[in-house]
Backbone as a printed PyTorch tensor [residue, N CA C, xyz], in Angstrom:
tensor([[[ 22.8220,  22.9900,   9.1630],
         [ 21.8160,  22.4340,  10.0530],
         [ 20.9110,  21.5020,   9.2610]],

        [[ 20.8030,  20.4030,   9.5230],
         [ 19.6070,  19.4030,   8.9460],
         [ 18.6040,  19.4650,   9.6240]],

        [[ 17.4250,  18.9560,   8.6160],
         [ 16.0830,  19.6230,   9.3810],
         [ 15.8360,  17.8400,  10.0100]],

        [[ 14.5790,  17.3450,  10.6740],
         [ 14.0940,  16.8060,  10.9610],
         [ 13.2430,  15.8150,   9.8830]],

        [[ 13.7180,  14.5090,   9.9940],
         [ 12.7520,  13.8080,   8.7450],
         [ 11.0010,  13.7110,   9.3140]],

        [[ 10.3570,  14.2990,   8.0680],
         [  9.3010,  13.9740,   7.7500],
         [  8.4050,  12.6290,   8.7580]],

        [[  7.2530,  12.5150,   9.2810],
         [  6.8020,  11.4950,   9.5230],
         [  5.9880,  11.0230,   8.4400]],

        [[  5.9580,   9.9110,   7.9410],
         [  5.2670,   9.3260,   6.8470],
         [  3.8120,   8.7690,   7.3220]],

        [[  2.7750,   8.7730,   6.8140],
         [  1.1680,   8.7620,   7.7480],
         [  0.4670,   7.9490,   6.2090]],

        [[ -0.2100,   7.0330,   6.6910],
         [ -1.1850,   6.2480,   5.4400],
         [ -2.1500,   6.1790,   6.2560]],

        [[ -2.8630,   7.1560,   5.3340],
         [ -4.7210,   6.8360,   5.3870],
         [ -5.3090,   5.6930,   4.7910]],

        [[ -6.2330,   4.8660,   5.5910],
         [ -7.0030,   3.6560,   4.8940],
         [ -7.8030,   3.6620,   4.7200]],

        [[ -8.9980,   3.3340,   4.2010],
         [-10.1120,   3.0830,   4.0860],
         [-11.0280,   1.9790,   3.2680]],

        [[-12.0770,   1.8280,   2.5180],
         [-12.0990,   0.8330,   2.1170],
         [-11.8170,   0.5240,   0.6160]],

        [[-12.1100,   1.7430,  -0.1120],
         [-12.3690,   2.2010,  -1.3650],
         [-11.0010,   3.0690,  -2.0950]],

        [[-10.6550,   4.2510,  -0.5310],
         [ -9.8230,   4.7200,  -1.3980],
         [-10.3420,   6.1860,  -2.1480]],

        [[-11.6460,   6.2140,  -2.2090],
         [-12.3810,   7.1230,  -2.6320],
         [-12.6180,   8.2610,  -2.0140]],

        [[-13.3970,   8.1320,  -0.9670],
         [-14.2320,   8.7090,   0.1280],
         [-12.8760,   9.4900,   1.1600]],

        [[-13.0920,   8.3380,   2.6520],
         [-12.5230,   8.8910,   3.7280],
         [-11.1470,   9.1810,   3.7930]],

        [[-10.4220,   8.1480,   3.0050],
         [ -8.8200,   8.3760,   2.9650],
         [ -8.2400,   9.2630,   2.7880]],

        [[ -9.0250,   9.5920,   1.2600],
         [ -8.4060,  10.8100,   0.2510],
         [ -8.9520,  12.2090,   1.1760]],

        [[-10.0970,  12.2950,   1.4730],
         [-10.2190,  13.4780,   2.6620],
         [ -8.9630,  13.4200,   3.8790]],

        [[ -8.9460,  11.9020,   4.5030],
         [ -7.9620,  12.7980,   5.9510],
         [ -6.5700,  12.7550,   5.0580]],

        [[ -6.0360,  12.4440,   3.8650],
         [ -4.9890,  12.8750,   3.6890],
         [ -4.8990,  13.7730,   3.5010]],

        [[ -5.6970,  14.9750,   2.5420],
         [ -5.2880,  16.1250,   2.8970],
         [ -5.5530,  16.8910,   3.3670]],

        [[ -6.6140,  16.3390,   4.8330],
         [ -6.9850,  16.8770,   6.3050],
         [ -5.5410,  17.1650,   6.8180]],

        [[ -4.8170,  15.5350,   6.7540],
         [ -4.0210,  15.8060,   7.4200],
         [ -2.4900,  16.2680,   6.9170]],

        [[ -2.2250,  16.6590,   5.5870],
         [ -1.4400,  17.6410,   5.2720],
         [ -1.7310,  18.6930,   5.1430]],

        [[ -2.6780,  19.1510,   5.2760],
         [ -3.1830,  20.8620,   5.8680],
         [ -2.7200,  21.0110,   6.8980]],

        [[ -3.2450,  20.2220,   7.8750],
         [ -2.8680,  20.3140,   9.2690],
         [ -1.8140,  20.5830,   9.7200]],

        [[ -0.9120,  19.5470,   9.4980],
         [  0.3350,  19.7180,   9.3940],
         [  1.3390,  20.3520,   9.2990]],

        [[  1.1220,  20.8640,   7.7040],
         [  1.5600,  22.3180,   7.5110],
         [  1.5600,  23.3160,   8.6480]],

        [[  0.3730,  23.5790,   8.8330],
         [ -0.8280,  24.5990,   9.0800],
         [  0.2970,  25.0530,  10.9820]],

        [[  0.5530,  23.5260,  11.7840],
         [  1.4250,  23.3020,  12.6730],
         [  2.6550,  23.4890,  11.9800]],

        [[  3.5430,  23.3150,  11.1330],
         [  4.6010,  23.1620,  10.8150],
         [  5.2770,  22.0600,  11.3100]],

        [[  4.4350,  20.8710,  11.2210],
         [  5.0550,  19.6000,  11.3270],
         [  5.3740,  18.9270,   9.6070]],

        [[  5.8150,  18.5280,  10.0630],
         [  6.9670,  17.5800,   8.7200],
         [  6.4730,  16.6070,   8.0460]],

        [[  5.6160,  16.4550,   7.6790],
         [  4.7470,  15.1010,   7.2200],
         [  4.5690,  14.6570,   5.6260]],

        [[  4.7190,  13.8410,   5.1190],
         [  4.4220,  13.0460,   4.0910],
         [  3.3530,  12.3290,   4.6750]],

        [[  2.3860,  12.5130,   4.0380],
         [  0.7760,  11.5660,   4.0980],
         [  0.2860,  11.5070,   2.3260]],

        [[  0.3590,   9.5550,   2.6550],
         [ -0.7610,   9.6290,   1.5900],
         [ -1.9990,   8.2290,   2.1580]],

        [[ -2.9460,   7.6540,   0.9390],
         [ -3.4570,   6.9450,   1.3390],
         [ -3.8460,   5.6210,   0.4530]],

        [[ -4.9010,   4.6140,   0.8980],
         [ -4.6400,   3.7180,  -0.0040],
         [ -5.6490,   3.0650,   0.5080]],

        [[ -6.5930,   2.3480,   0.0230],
         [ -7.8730,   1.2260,   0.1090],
         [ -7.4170,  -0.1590,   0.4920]],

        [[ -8.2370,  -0.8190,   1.0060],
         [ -8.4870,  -2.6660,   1.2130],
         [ -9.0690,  -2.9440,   0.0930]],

        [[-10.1100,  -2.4300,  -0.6810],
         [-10.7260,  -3.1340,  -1.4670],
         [-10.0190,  -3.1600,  -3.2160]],

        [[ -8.7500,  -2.6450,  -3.0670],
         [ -8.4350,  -2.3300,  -4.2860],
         [ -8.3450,  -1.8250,  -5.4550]],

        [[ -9.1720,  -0.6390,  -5.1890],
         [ -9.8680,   0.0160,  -6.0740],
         [ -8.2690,   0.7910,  -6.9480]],

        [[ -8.0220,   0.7850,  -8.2520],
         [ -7.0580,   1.1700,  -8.6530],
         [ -7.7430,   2.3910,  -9.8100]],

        [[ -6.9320,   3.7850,  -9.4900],
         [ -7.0870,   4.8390, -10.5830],
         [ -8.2580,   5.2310, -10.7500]],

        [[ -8.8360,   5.1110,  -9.7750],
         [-10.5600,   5.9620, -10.0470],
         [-10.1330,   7.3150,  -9.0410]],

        [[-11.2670,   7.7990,  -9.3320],
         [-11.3720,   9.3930,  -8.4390],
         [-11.7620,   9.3670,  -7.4730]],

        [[-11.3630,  10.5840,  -6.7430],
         [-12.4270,  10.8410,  -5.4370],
         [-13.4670,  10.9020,  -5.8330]],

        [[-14.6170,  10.7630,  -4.6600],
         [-16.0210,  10.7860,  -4.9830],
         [-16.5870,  12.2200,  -4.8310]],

        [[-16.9720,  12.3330,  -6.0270],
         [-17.6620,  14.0500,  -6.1710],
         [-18.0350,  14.4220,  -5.0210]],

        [[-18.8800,  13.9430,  -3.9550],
         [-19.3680,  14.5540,  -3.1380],
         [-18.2840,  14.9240,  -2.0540]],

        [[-17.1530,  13.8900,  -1.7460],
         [-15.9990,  14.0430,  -0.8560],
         [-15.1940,  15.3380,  -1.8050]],

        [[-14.7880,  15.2350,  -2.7410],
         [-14.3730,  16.5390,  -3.5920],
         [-15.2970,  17.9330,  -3.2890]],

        [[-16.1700,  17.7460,  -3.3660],
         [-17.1540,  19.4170,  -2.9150],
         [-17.3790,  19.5480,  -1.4640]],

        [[-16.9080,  18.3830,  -0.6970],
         [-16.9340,  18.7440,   1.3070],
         [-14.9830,  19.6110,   1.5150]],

        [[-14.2260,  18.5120,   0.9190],
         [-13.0240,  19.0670,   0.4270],
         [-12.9510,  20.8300,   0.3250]],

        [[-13.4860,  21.0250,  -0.8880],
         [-13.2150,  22.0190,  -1.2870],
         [-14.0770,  23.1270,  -0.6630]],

        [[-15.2190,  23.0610,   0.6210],
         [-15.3040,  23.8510,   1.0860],
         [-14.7340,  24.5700,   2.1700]],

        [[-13.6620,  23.5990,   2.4440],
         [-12.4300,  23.4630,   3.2590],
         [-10.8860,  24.1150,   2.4370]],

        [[-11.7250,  24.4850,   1.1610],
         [-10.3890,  25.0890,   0.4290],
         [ -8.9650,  23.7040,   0.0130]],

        [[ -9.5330,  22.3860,   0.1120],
         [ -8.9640,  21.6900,  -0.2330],
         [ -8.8990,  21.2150,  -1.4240]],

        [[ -7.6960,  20.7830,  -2.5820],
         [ -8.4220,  20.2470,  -3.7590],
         [ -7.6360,  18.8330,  -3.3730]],

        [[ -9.0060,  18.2320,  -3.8400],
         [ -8.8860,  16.2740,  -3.8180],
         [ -8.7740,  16.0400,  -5.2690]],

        [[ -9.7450,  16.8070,  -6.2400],
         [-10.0320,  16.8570,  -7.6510],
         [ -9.1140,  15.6100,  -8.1380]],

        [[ -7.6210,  15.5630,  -8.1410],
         [ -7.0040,  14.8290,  -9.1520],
         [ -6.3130,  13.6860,  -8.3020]],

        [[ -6.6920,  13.1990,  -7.0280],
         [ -6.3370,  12.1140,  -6.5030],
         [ -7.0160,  10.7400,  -7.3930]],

        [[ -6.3080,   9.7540,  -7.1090],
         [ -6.4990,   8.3460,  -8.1290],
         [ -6.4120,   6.8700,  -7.0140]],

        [[ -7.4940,   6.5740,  -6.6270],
         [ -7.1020,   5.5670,  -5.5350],
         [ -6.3620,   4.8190,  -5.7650]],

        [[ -5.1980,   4.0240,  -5.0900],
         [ -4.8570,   2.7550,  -4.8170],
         [ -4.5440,   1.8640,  -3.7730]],

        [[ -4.9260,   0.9550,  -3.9660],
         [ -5.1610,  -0.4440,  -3.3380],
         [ -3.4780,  -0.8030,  -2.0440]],

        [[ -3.6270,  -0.9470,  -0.9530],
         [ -2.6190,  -1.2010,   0.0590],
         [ -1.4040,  -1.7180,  -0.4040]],

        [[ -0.0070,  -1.6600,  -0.2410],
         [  0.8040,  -2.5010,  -0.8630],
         [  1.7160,  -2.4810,   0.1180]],

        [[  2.9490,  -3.8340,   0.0440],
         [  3.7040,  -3.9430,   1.0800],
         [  4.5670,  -2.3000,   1.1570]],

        [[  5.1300,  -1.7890,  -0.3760],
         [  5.7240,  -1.0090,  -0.2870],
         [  5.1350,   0.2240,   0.3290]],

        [[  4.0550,   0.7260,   0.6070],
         [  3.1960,   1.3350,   1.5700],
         [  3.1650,   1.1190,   3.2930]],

        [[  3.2990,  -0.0920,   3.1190],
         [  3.6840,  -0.4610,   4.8510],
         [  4.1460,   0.1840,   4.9070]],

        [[  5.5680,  -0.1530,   4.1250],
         [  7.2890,   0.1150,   5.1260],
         [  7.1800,   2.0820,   5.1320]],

        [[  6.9510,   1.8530,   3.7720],
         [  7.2550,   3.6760,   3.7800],
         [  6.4940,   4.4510,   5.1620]],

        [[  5.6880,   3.8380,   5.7060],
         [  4.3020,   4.3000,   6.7790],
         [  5.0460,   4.2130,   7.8500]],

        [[  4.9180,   5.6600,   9.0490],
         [  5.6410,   5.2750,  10.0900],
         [  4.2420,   5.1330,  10.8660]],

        [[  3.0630,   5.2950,  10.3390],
         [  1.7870,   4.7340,  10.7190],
         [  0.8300,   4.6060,  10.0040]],

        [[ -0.1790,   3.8480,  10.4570],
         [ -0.8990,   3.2450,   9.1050],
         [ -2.2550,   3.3530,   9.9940]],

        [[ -3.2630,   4.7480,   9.4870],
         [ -4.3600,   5.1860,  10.3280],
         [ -5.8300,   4.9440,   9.9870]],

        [[ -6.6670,   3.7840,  10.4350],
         [ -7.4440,   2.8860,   9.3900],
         [ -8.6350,   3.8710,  10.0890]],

        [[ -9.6080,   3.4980,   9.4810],
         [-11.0270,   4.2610,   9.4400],
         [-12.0780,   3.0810,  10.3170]],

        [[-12.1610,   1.9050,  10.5410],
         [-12.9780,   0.8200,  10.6110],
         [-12.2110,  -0.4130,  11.5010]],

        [[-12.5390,  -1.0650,  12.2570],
         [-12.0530,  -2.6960,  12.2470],
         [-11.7270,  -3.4220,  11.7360]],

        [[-12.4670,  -3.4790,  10.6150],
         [-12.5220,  -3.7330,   9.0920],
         [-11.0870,  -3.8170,   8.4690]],

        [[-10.5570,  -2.9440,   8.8210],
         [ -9.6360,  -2.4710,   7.9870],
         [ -8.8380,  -2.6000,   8.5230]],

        [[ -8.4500,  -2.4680,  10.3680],
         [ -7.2190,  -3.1010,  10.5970],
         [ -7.6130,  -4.7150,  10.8920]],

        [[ -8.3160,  -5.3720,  10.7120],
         [ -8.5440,  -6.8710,  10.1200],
         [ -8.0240,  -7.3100,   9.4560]],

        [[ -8.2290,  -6.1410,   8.0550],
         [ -7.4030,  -6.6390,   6.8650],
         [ -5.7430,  -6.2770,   6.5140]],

        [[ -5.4420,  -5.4850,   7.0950],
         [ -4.3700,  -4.7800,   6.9180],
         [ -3.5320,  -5.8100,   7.7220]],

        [[ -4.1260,  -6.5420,   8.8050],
         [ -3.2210,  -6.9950,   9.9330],
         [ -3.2100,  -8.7260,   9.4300]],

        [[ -3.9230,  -9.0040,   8.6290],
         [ -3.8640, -10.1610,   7.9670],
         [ -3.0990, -10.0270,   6.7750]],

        [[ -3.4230,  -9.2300,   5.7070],
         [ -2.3670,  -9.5800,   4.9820],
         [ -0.9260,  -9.0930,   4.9200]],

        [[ -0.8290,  -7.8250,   5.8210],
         [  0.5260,  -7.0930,   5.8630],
         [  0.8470,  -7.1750,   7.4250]],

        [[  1.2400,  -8.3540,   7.8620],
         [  1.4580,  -8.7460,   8.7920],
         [  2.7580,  -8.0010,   9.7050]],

        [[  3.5320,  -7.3820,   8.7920],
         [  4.4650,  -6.1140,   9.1470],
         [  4.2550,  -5.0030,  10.0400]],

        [[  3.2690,  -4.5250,   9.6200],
         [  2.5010,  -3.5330,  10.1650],
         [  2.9070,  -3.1730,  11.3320]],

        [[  2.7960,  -4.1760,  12.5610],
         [  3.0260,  -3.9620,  13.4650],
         [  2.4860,  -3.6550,  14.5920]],

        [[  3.2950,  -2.4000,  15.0280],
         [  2.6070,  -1.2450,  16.0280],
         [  2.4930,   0.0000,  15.3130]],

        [[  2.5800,  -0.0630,  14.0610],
         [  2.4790,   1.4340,  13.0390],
         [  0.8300,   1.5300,  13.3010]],

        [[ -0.3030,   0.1680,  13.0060],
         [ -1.3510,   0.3430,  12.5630],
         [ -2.6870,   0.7440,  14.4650]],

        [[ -3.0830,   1.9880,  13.9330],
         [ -4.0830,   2.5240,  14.1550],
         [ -5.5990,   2.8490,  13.7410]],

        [[ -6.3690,   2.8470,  14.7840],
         [ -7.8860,   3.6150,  14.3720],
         [ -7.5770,   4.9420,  14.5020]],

        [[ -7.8070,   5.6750,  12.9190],
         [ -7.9900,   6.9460,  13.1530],
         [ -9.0650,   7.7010,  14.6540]],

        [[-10.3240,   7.1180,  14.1220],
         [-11.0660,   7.6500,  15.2610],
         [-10.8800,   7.9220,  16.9390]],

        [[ -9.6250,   6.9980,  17.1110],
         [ -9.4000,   7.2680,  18.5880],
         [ -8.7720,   8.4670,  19.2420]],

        [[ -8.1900,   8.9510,  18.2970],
         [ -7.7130,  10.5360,  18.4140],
         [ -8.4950,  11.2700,  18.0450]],

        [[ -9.9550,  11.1800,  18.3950],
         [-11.0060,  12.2440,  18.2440],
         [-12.2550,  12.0690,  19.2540]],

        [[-12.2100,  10.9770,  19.9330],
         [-12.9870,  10.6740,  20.9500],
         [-13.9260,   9.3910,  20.6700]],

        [[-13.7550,   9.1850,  19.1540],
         [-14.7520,   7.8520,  18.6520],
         [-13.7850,   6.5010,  18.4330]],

        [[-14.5970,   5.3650,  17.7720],
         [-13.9510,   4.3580,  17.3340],
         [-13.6790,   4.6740,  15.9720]],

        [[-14.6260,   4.0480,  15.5900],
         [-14.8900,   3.9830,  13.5640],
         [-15.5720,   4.9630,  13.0570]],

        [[-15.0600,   5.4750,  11.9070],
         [-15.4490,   6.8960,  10.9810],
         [-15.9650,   5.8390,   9.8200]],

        [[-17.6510,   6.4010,   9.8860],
         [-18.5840,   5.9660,   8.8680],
         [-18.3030,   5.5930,   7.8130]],

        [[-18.5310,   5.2400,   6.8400],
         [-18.2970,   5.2010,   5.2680],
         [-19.6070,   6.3610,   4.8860]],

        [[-19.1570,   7.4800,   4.2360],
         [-20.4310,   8.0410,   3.7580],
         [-20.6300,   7.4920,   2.5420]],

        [[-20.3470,   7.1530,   1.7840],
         [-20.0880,   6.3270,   0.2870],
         [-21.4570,   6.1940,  -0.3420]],

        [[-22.4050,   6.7250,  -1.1270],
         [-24.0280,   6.4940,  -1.2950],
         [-24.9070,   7.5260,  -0.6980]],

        [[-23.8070,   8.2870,   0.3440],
         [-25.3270,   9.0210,   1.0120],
         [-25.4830,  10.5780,   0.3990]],

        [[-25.8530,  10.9020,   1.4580],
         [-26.2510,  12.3230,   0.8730],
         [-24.9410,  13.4210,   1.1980]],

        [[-24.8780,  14.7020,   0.7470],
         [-23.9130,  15.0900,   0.8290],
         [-23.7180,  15.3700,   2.7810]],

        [[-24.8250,  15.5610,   3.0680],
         [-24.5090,  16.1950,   4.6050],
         [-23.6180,  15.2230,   5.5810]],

        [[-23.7780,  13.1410,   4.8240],
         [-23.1910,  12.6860,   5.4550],
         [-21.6930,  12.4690,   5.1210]],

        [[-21.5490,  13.1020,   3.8310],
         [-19.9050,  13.1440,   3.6360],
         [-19.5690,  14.5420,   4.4560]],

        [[-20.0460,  15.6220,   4.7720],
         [-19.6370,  16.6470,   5.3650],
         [-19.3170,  15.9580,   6.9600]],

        [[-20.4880,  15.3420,   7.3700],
         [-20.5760,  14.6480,   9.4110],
         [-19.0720,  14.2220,   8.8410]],

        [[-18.5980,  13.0110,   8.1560],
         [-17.5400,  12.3710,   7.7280],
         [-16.2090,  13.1670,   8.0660]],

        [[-16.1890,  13.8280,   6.8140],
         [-14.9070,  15.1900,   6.8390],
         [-14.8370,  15.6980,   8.2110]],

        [[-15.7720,  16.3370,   8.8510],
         [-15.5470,  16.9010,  10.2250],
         [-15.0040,  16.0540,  11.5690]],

        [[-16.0070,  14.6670,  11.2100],
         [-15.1500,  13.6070,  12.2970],
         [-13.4480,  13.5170,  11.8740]],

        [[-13.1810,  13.2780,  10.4720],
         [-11.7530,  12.8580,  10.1340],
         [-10.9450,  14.0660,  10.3440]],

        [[-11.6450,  15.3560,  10.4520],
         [-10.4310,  16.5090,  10.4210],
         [-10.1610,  16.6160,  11.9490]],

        [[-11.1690,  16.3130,  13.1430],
         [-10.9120,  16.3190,  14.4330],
         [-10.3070,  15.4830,  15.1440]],

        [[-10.3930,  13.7010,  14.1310],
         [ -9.4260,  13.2500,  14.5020],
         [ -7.7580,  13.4570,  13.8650]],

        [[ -7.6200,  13.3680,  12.9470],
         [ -6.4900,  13.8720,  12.1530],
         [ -6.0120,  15.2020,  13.1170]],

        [[ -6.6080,  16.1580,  13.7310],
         [ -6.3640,  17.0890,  14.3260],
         [ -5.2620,  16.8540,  15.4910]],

        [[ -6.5260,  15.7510,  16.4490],
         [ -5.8050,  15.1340,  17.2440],
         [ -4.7150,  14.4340,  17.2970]],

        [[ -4.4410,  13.4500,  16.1210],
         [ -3.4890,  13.1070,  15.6720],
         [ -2.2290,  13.6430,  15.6580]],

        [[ -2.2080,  14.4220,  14.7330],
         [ -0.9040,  15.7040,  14.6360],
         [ -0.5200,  16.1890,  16.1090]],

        [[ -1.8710,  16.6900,  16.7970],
         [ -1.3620,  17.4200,  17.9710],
         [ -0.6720,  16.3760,  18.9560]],

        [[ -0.7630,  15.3060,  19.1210],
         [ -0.1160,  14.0780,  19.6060],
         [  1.1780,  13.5260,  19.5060]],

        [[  1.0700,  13.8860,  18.0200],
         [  2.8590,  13.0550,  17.6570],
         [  3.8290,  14.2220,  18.2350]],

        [[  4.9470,  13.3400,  19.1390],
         [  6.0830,  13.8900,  19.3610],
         [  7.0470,  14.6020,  18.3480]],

        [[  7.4370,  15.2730,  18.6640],
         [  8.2840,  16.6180,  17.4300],
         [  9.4310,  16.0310,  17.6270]],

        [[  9.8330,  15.5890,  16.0520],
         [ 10.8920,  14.6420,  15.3860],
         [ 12.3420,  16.2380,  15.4350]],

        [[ 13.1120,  15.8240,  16.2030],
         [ 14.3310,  17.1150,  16.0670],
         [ 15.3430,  16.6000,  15.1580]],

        [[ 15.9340,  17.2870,  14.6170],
         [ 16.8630,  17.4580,  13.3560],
         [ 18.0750,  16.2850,  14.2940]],

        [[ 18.4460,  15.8650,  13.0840],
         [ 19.9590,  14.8700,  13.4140],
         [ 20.7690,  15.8900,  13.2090]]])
């Protein structure tokens, strides 16, 4: 019996730091958690290459029992498109940019926030910790929604 391939999911954001690296492994918890099939990772507009999550997104993380600790941002790439059977942006912003320079994209690219009842998920990036926590909670309810949405991929 073969199982069902994986759906592949790219988180965006601007940095790479912050919101991405949270709903990715919002949304491979989740996932799991359903026993859906997922490969998720994520990746910035602004390019930020090999830096860390941001301490404060690491300690909202981990009160969620998540570790972000050793994630390393990087910057959007074509080879990221293709691998993406969706590409779930945080901002306008971002599918602006995504849709200008990776013109591929398609119908893969989404606002996370619309599978949670909003548009755009803040940048907490600078603030205080309570607004990376508001952050995490918007991205895990949409990411929630998300998962609970996608059609269940059956085995070939």
């Amino acid at each position: 019996m073969s199982t069902a391939s994986p759906y592949h999911v790219l988180m965006v954001c601007t940095g790479n730091i912050c919101r991405s690296p949270m709903a990715e492994a919002l949304c491979r918890e989740y996932a799991a958690s359903r026993g859906r099939g997922m490969e998720v990772r994520s990746a910035g507009t602004a390019g930020l290459v090999d830096q860390p999550a941001d301490p404060k997104a690491v300690a909202v993380c981990r009160e969620l029992d998540l570790d972000i600790s050793g994630h390393r941002s990087q910057g959007i790439t074509d080879e990221l498109i293709a691998w993406a059977d969706y590409v779930l942006v945080m901002e306008y912003a971002h599918a602006g940019y995504v849709r200008e320079h990776f013109p591929a994209v398609g119908e893969k690219l989404m606002l996370l926030g619309t599978f949670g009842g909003m548009v755009e998920i803040s940048d907490p990036l600078g603030g205080w910790t309570f607004r990376f926590r508001r952050s995490r909670n918007d991205i895990k309810k949409c990411v929630d929604g998300f998962v609970d949405r996608l059609p269940v991929r059956r085995a070939t």
